[in-house]
Phi, psi and omega in degrees: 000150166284171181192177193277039138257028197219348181236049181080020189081333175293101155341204217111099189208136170295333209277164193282319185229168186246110196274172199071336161244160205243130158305126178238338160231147163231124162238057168077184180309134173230157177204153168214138183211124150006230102191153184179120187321164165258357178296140160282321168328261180352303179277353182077034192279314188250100207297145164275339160334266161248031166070357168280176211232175196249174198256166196292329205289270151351281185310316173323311189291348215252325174261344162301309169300339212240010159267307198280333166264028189242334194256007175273340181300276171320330162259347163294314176288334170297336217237030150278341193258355186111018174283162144209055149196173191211114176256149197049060187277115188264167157242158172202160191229132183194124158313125171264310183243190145341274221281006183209141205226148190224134179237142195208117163275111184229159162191215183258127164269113235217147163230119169264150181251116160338124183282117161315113183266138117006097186285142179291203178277143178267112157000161119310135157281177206273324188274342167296316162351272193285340137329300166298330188282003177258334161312322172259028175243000000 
């Protein structure tokens, strides 16, 4: 499987927010999209030989590739605009001709930062206390 080094540094996530990070630009809607014969030939579901089929195991792989080369697409264009993350990342579907179905990854393009945490507090120790309570008396 692929993952975001592999897209460039581009993040790729459905959720809405990125949590531990603060949005610092959003530069709008990205889609990347697919394309793919309805032939079974064609797509290798099927041998041109004898008409025999490929195993689940294959197909899975075959339709798991034509999402994942729809949403690697789809961070080239994020990270053309200067993103290095896509936040609400959708799939969509739609036949263009008879022979042909187009899957299209779209979401938001965003450049997020690691959110700056707080440093905590260092505790009082017991002798700064009663140090202070003496100050405030």
């Amino acid at each position: 499987m692929r993952d975001a080094a592999n897209r460039g540094g581009v993040l790729v996530v459905t959720t809405d927010h990125l949590p531990g990070h603060v949005v610092q630009a959003v530069y709008g809607e990205v889609l990347g999209l697919s394309a793919r014969t309805l032939s079974p030939y064609t797509e290798g579901f099927k041998s041109y030989a004898d008409g025999s089929g490929v195993s689940m195991d294959v197909r899975l792989h075959m339709l798991t590739e034509c999402r994942l080369e729809a949403v690697d697409r789809m961070a080239q264009v994020a990270l053309r605009l200067g993103a290095n993350a896509v936040l609400a990342m959708r799939f969509d579907h739609r036949p263009v001709t008879e022979s042909w179905i187009e899957i299209c990854a779209y979401g938001t393009a965003v450049r997020a930062e690691v959110a700056r945490l707080p440093r905590p507090r260092k505790p009082a120790t017991p002798a700064a206390e009663a140090d202070m309570s003496l100050k405030s008396a």
